[in-house]
N, C-alpha and C positions, 0 to 999 in steps of 0.2 A: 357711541357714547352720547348723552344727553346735552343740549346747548347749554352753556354756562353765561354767565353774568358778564362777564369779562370779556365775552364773543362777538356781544350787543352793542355793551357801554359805551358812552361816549367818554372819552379821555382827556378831551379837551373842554372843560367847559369853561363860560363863565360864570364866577364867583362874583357876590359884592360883600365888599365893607358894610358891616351894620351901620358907621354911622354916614354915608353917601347919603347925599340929598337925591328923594325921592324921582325926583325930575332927571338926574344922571339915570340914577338904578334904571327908570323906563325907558331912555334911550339908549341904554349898553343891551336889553334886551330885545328894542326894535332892531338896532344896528345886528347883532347876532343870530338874528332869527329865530327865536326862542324864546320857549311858553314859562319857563320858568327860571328860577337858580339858586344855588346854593348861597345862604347870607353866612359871611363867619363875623364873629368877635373879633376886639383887639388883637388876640392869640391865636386866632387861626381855626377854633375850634366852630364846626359849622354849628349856628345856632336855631336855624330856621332854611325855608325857602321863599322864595317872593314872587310869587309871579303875576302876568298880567292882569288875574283877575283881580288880585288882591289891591293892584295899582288902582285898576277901574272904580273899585268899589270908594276908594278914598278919597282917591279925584274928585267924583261927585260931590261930595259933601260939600256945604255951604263956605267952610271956609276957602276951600280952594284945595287944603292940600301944600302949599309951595314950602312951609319948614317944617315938612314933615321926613324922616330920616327914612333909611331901606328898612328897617329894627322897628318902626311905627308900622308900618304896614307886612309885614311879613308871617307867612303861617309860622307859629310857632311849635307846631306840632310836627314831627318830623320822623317822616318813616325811611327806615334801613336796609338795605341786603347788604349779602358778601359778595365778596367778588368771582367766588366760585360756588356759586350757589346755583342751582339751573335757574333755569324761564320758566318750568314748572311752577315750581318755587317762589318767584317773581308773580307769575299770573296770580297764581294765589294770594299771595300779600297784597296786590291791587284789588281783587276783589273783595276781604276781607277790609280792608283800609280806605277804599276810595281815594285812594293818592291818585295824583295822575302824574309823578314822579318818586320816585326812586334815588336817594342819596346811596353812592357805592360804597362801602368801605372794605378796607384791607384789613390783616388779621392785628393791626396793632390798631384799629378803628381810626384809621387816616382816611381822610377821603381819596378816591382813586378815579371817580367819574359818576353820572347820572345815568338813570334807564330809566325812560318816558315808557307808555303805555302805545305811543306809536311807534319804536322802536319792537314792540312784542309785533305788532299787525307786520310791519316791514318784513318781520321774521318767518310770518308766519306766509308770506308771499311767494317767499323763496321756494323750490324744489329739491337744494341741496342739502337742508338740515334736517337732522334727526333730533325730535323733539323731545 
């Protein structure tokens, strides 16, 4: 059988509040060790992702950056799989997208974890799966 989404996923991720100040968001994703992450809403619903580049790019800027929220700088373009969807699948939507993450969702579209594009290499390392 074909690897699924759900095989890969990380389950544990971190999330941030859209409206965390910018300077948190960057250090829950140095402390964590990760390139990106899910931003949700008041309500939980992911609205975006944020990651370090996004950070970098804002930083820069003349002002500094320091009240600027996670929701100011975050992609707000936001690509999907299932969670039983293969790597197939997955490879595809990255190519086509240029993501270099992957929001998971379950079949009521809750989120359920992240698939980076180094999660696919790691996979593809392996000897045990069938692709």
């Amino acid at each position: 059988m074909p690897t699924t989404i759900d095989q890969i996923m990380t389950r544990k991720l971190l999330s941030i509040a859209s409206d965390a100040p910018l300077e948190d968001a960057s250090w829950g994703l140095a402390l964590k060790r990760v390139q990106g992450a899910p931003v949700k809403d008041d309500r939980g619903r992911v609205i975006g992702i944020l990651s370090k580049g996004d950070i970098g790019v804002l930083e820069r800027l003349p002002a500094g950056g320091e009240h600027l929220k996670a929701s100011d700088a975050m992609t707000r373009v936001l690509y999907a799989i299932r969670e039983h969807d293969t790597v197939k699948q997955a490879a595809r939507r990255f190519v086509e997208t240029g993501a270099r993450e992957l929001v998971v969702l379950d079949p009521k579209d809750e989120l359920v974890g992240i698939v980076t594009q180094t999660d696919l290499v790691r996979l593809l390392l392996r000897d045990d799966v069938d692709l």
